[in-house]
C-alpha positions in Angstrom: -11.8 -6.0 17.2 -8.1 -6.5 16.0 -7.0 -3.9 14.0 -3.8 -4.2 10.7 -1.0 -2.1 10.7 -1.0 -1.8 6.8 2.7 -0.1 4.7 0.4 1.8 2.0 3.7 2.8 0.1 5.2 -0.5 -0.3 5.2 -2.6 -3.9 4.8 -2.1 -7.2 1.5 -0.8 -7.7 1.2 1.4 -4.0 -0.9 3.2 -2.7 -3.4 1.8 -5.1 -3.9 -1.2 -4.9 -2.9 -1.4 -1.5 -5.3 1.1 -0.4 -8.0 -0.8 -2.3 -6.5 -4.5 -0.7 -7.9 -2.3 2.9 -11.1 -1.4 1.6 -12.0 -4.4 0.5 -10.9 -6.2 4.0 -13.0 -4.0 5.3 -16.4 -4.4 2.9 -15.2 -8.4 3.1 -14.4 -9.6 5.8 -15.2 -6.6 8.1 -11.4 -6.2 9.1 -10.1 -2.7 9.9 -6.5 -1.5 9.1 -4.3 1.4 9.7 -3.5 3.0 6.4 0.3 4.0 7.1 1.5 6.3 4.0 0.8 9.5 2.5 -2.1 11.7 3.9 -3.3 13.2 0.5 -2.3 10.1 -2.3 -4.8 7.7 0.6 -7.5 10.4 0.8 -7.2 10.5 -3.3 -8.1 7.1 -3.4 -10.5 6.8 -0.6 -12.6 9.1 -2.7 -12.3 7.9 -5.8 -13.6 4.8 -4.2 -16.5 6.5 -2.7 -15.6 5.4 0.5 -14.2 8.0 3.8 -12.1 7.6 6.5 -13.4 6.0 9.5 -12.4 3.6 13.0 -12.2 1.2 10.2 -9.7 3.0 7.8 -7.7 5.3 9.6 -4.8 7.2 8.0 -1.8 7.3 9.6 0.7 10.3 7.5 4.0 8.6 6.9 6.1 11.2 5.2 8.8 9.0 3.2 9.1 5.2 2.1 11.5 2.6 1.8 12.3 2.1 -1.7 12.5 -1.7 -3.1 16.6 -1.0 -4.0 17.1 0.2 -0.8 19.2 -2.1 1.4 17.7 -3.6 4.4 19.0 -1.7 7.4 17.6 1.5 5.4 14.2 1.3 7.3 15.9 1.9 10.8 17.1 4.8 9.8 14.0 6.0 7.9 11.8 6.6 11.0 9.3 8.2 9.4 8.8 5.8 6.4 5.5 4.1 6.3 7.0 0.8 7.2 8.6 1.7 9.9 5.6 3.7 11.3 3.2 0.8 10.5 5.8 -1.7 13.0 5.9 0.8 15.4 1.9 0.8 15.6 2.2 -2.7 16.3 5.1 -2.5 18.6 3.1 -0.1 20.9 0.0 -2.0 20.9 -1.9 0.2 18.7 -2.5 -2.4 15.8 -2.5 -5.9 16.0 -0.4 -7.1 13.1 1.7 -5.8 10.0 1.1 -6.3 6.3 3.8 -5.0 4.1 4.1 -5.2 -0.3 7.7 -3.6 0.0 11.1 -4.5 0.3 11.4 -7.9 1.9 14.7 -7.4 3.7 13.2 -4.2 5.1 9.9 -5.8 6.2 11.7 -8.8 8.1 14.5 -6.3 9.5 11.0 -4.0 10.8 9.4 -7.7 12.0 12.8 -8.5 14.7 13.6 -5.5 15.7 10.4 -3.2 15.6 7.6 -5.6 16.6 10.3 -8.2 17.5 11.1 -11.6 18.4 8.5 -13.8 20.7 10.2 -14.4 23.7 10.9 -18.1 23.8 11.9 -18.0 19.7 15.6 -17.6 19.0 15.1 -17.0 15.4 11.6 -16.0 13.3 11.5 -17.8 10.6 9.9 -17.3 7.0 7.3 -20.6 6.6 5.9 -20.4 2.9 3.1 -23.1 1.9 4.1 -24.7 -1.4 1.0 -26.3 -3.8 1.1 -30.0 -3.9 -1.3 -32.6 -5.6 -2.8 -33.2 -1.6 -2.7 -29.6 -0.5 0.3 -27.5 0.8 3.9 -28.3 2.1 5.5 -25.8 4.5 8.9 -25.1 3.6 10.6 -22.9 6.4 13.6 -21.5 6.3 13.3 -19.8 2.7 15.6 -17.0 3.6 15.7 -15.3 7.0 18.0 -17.1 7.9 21.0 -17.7 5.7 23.6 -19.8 8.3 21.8 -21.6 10.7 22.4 -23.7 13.8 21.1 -27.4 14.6 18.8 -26.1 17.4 17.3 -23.2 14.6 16.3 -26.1 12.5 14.8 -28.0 15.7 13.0 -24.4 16.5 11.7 -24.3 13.0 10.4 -27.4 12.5 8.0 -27.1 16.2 7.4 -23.5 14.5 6.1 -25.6 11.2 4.2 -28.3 12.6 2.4 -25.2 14.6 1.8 -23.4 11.8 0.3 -26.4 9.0 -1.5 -27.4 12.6 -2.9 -24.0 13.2 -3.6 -22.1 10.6 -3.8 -24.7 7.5 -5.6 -27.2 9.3 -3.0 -30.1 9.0 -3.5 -32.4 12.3 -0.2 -34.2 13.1 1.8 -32.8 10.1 4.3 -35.0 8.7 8.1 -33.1 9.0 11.4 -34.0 7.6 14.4 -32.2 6.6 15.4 -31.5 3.4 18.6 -33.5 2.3 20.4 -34.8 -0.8 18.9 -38.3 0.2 16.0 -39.5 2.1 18.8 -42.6 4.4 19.8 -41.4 7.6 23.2 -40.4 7.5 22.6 -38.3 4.3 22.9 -34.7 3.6 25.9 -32.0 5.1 27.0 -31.6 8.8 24.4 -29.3 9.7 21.3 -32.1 8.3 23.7 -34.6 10.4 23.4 -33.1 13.7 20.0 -31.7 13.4 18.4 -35.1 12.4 19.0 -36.9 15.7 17.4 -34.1 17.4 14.3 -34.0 15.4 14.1 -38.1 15.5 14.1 -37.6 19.5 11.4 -34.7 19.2 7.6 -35.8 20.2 7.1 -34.4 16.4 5.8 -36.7 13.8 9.4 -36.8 12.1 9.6 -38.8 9.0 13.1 -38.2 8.3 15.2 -37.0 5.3 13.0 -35.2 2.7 14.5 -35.0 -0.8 13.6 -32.1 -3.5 11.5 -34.4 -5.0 9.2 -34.5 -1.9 8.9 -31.0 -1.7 5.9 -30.6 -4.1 5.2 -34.5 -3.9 2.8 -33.8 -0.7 5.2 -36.8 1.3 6.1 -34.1 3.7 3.5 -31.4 5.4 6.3 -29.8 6.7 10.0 -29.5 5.1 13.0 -27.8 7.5 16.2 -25.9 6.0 18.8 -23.7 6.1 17.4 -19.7 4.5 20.0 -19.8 2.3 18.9 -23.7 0.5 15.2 -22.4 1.1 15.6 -19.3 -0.6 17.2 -21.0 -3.5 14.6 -23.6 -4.0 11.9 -21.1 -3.9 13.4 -18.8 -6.7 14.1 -21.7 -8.2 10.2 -22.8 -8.1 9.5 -19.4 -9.0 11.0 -19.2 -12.4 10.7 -22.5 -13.3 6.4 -22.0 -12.8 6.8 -18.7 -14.8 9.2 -20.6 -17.6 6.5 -23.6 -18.1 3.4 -21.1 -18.0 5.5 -19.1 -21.3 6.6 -22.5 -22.7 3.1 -23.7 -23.1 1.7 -20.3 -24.1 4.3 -20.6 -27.4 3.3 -24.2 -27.9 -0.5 -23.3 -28.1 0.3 -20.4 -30.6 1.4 -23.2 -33.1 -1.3 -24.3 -34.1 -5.5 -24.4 -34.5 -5.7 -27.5 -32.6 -3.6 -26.5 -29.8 -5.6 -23.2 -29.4 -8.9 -25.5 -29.3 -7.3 -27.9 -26.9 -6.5 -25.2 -24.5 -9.9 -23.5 -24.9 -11.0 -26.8 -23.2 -8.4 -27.4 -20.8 -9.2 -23.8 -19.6 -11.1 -24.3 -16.5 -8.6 -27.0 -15.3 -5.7 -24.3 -16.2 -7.6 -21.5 -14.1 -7.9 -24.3 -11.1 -4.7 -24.9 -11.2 -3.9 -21.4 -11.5 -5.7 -20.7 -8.5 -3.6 -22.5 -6.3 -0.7 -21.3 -6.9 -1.3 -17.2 -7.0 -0.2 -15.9 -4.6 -3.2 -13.7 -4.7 -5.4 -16.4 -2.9 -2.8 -16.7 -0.2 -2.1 -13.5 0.6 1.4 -13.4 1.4 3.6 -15.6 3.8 4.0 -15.0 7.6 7.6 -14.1 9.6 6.9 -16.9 12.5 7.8 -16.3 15.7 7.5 -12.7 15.6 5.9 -11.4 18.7 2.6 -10.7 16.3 1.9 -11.3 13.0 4.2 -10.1 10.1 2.8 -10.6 6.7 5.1 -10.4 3.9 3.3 -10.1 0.8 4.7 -10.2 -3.2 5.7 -6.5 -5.2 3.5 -7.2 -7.3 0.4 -7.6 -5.0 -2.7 -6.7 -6.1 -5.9 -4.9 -4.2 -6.5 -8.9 -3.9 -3.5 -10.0 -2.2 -3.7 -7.3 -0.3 -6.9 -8.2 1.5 -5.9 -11.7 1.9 -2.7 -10.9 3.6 -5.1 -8.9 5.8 -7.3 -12.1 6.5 -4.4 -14.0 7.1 -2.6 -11.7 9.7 -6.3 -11.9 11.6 -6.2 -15.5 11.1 -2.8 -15.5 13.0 -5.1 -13.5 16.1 -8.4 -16.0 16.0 -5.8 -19.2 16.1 -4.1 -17.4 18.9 -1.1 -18.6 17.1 1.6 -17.6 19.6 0.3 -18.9 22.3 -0.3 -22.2 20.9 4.0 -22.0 20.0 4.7 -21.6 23.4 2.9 -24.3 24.4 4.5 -26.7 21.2 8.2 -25.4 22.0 8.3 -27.0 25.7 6.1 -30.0 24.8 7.6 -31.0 21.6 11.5 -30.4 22.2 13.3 -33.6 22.8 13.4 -34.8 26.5 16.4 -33.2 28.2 16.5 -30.1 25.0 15.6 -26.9 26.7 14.5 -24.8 23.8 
C-alpha cells in the first residue's frame, strides 16, 4: 500500500487543516500518510478528531518549519524542518510521494534535490490543468523554470502529453506552444527553434497556441517558458478573483440582481467547482523521480486530501514509467532526449 510523505507545518491554516486533509484520505479513500510536523500540535488534533495514531497516520517529529517568507534555499539548510524531513522519507524509500501546503520555492527546491530529478528528465517541470468550456488545458512551464532551452520545451511538452494522457484521461492530446500568433514563424527566438522540433516529434503538435487558446479548450496541452507561465497564471489568478468581487458589487445593487443570482446559484457553484483548487488538489512537479504535490497556502482539510489522491494517482498510472517510455518514442527521429 503506498504510503504519503505529508509537510504538516506548511500553509496558512497548518497543522489543522492539514492534519485533517490526512484523516480524511485515510476514512476516504483509504490512503495512509506520514504526518511530518510537530509531535504534540498532530497528537492535539488527532484527538480532537477522535481518531489515534496508527500504520495509517504515523507521526513523524519535525522540530522546525520553513516559513512562507523564507527564501527557497532556506529548506536545505533547515534539515530538520518538516519539509525537508517529509522529502527525505521519500528519498529513502520510506514514503511514496510528497504533499506540501508551504512555500512553493522551498517545495520545488526539496522535489530536485531531495527526492530528485527522474533520470532521463533534464528539467521537472510544473504542469497545472487550466478549466476550459471542454475540460482542462495543461499549461507547463508556470514557473520552475524561468530561462529555458529549445530541448526543455521539447521535454515538456512529451512530459504534458504524458500527463493529460495519464492521469486526466486525454487520448492523443492536442499540444502547441504558446506564442504571440498562432502562423509559423511567430513568437521570440526561443518559440522559433523549439517549433521545428516539436513539428518533427511523433506528438500530436498543432502548432502556435495564442493566449486566447489557453482557456478556449483548442489546445490539451500548451508549452512555455516558467517565467511567461508563471505570469499568465497570476495573471488568471487575479483576474478570476477580480470578476468573482466585480459581480458580487453588481448584485448588491439591486433586488432584482440579488433574485437573479439566487437563481443563477447552482450554475455559479458548478462553475465554482471547477475551478477550486480544492477539487484538484494541487498541481504535480513532473519528472521528479516520484510524485511532488504542490498544493495552494490557503488549502483546506479538502485540498489537502485531494492532493493526497492525486499523488496516489501518480503511483496507480505508474506515471514515470510511462515517461520513459514517451521520451524515446516521441522525440523527433535523430533527437536523443
Amino acid at each position: 500500500m503506498p504510503k504519503i510523505a505529508v509537510d504538516c507545518m506548511g500553509g496558512d491554516y497548518a497543522p489543522e487543516e492539514i492534519v485533517k486533509g490526512c484523516i480524511l484520505a485515510y476514512k476516504e479513500l483509504g490512503l495512509s500518510t506520514y504526518l511530518v510536523g510537530d509531535r504534540k500540535a498532530i497528537e492535539s488534533i488527532l484527538r480532537k478528531e477522535g481518531v489515534k495514531e496508527s500504520e495509517a497516520l504515523t507521526i513523524v517529529h519535525a522540530e522546525e518549519k520553513v516559513e512562507m517568507h523564507e527564501p527557497p534555499s532556506v529548506v536545505l539548510k533547515k534539515k530538520n524542518s518538516s519539509l525537508y524531513m517529509a522529502g527525505m522519507l521519500v528519498r529513502e524509500g520510506e514514503a511514496d510521494g510528497l504533499v506540501s501546503a508551504g512555500n512553493t520555492g522551498a517545495v520545488l527546491a526539496v522535489g530536485k534535490f531531495v527526492v530528485g530529478t527522474a533520470e532521463e528528465v533534464e528539467r521537472p517541470t510544473i504542469g497545472v490543468p487550466l478549466p476550459n468550456p471542454k475540460g482542462k488545458t495543461v499549461l507547463l512551464d508556470v514557473g520552475a523554470n524561468v530561462d529555458c532551452k529549445p530541448r526543455h520545451l521539447l521535454q515538456f511538452a512529451i512530459i504534458g502529453h504524458t500527463y493529460a494522457e495519464e492521469i486526466l484521461g486525454i487520448k492523443n492530446p492536442r499540444v502547441g506552444i504558446l506564442s504571440i500568433g498562432e502562423e509559423e514563424g511567430k513568437g521570440n527566438e526561443l518559440v522559433k527553434e523549439t517549433y521545428p522540433l516539436l513539428k518533427r516529434s511523433k506528438l500530436n503538435f498543432l502548432g502556435n497556441a495564442e493566449g486566447r487558446d489557453i482557456y478556449a479548450g483548442t489546445f490539451d496541452v500548451i508549452v512555455c517558458d516558467g517565467f511567461v507561465g508563471n505570469v499568465v497564471l497570476k495573471a488568471s489568478e487575479s483576474l478570476g478573483l477580480a470578476v468573482i468581487q466585480m459581480i458580487k458589487e453588481e448584485v448588491q445593487k439591486s433586488l432584482l440582481a440579488r433574485l437573479g443570482a439566487l437563481l443563477m446559484l447552482p450554475a455559479l457553484n458548478n462553475f465554482k467547482k471547477k475551478a477550486d483548487f480544492a477539487e484538484y488538489g494541487g498541481i504535480p512537479l513532473l519528472g521528479a523521480k516520484k510524485p511532488v504535490i504542490i498544493t495552494h497556502g490557503r488549502a483546506n482539510a479538502k485540498a489537502i486530501k485531494n492532493a493526497i489522491r492525486v499523488a496516489n494517482e501518480f503511483l496507480t498510472h505508474r506515471f514515470n514509467e510511462k515517461l520513459r517510455e514517451n521520451l524515446i518514442k516521441l522525440a523527433p527521429e535523430g533527437v536523443k532526449i
